[in-house]
N, C-alpha and C positions, 0 to 999 in steps of 0.2 A: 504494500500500500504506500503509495508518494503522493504528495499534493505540498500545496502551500499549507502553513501554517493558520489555523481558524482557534476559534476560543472552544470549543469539542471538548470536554474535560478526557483525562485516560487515567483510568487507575490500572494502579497493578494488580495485580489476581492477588486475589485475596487479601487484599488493602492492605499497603505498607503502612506501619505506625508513623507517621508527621511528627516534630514538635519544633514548632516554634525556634530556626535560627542554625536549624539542621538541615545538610542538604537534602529535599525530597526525592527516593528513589536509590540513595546510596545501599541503603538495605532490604533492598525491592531483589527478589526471587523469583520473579514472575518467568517463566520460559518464553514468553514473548514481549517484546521490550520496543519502544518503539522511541526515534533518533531525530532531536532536531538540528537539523545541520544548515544552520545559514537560513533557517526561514523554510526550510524543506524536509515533510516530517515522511521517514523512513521507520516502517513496521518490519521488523524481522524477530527469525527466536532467538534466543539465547546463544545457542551452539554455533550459529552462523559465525556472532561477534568474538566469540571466545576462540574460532579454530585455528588462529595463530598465535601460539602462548608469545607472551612479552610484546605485541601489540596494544599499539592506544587502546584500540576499542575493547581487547582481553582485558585488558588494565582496568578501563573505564567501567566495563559493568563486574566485574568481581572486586569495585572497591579496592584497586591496588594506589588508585591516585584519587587526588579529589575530582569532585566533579559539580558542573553548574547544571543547574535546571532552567525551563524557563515558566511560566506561570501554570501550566499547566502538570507539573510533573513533570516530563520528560528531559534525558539525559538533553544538554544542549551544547552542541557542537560547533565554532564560528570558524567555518571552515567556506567553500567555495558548494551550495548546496546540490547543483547541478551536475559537479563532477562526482559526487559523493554519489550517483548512479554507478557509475562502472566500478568503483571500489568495493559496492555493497556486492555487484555483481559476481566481483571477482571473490567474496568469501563466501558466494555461494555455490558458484562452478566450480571453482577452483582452477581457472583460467582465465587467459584476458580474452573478452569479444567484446570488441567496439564496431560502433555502427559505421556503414562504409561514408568514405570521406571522411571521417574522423582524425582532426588536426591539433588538438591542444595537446598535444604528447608530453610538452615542458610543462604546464599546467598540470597535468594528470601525475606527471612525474612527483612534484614537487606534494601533490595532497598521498602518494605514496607513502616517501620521505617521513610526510608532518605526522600517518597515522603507525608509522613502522611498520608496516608490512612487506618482509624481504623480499619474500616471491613476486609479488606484485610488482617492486621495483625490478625485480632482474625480469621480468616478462616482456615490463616498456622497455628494457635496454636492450633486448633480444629483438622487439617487435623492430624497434626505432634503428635498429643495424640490420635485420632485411631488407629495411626499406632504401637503407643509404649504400645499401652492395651495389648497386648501379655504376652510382658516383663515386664509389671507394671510399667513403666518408667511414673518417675516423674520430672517434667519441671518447673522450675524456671526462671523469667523474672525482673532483674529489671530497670526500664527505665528515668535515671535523664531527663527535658527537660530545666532545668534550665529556667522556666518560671512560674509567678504564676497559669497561666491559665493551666495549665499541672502539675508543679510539678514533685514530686517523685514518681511513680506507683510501687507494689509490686506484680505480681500474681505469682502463682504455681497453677498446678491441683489438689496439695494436701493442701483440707483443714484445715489438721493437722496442715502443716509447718507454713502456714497461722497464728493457732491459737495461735504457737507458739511464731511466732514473735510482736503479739499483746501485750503478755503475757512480754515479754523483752521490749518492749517499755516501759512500765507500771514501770517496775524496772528502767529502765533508765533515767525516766521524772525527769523533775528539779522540778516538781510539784506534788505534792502528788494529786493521779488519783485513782478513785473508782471503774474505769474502763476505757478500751479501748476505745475513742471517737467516736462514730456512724458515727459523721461527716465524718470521715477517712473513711469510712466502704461503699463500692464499693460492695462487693460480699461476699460471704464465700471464695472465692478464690481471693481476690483482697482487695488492701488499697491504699488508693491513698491521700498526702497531696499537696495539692494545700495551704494552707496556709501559707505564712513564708513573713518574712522580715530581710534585709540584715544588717549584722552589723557594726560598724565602720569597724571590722579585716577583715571584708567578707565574716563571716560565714551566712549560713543562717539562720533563725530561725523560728521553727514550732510553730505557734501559732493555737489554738483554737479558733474560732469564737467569742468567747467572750474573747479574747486577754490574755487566760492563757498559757505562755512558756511552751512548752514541752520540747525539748531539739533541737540541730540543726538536721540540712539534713542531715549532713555528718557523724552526731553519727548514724542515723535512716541506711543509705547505708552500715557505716561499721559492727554496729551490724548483718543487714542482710546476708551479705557475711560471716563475720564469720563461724554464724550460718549453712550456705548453705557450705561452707567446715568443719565444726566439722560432719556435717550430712551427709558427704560421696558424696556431690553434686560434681561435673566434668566439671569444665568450660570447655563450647563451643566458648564464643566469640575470637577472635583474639586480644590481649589487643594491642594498640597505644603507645608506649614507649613513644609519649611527650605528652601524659596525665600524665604522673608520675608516676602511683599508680593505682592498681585494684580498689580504689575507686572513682576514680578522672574520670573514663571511661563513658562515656553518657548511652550505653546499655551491659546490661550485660546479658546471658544468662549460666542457670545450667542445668545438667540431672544428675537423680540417677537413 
């Protein structure tokens, strides 16, 4: 069920207890739960929202983060209402189908991203690289989440660019390296450092499982980007003017 938003009351099955100053619905059980997202209300069950652990929407209805309502009950989402179709879609197929001619890929990407849902993003990065096999179009991703569990992630479909950036780390490190860390090493198309610790200044710092300094996060980002404009890459993201600095930005996406 989708429409706009109306004044419809919804309870949950078997009426959640209200009081006064508590969010309504954080303790709502009901197996069907129904989503305001931007003005756009989405009826789904439970299971749907839950089927990828450590996603918003797993998080959001099991109470793992807070949550807003809006006058009616309902979970409330201030996201893009419209694209939140093919997301819903996609936790309930469990693939992506978009209607033909469908062009907001970067849009679509980015409410991926905001709801954490992995598959969903490596879907549009798969979908968004058959399309550019024509052109030979090469796509670059980099994704701070400022968290240890996540980390810095680096992919492109080109391996090269990849191998390249392994190869500048290397020159970069504060520590004399005999090579690239496996640890790091995700894919031939991906690098991923979950390792660091914060400094008095607040820099991050990339350590090695056996607690050798490589250098910070924020050398590893700006090396990247460089590299991704010396090599003719074309950013696509829309940069946030109070992040500061194209470095400072959470996702960043390139094409060549």
């Amino acid at each position: 069920m989708e429409g706009k938003i109306n004044k419809k009351e919804t309870d949950c099955e078997g009426k959640c207890n209200i009081t006064e100053g508590l969010h309504k619905g954080k303790n709502c059980k009901s197996s069907v739960i129904t989503l305001n997202v931007g003005g756009h209300l989405y009826t789904t069950q439970r299971y749907t929202l839950t089927k990828y652990a450590d996603s918003l929407p797993e998080a959001l209805v099991n109470g793992k983060i807070q949550n807003t309502v809006d006058t009616n009950g309902n979970y409330f989402i201030d996201r893009d209402g419209t694209l939140f179709r093919h997301v819903l879609n996609f936790l309930r197929n469990g693939e992506l189908l978009l209607p033909e001619g469908f062009r907001e890929f970067q849009l679509l990407a980015r409410e991926a991203e905001f709801y954490q849902i992995k598959p969903l993003t490596d879907a549009l990065r798969a979908k968004s690289a058959s399309m550019g096999e024509g052109s030979e179009s090469t796509f670059l991703e980099i994704i701070d989440s400022h968290d240890r569990s996540h980390g810095l992630r680096i992919y492109c479909n080109s391996s090269d660019f990849i191998t390249r950036v392994k190869t500048r780390i290397i020159q970069v490190s504060k520590s004399r390296l005999d090579g690239f860390p496996e640890e790091f090493v995700v894919s031939s198309h991906a690098i991923q450092f979950k390792y660091f610790i914060k400094s008095e200044s607040g820099a991050r710092l990339v350590l090695k499982e056996d607690n050798t300094f490589i250098c910070t996060l924020e050398t590893l980002k700006f090396e990247t980007v460089m590299m991704a404009l010396k090599s003719d890459f074309k950013l696509l993201t829309s940069l946030d003017s109070s992040k500061g600095s194209i470095v400072q930005s959470d996702a960043l996406h390139f094409r060549k």
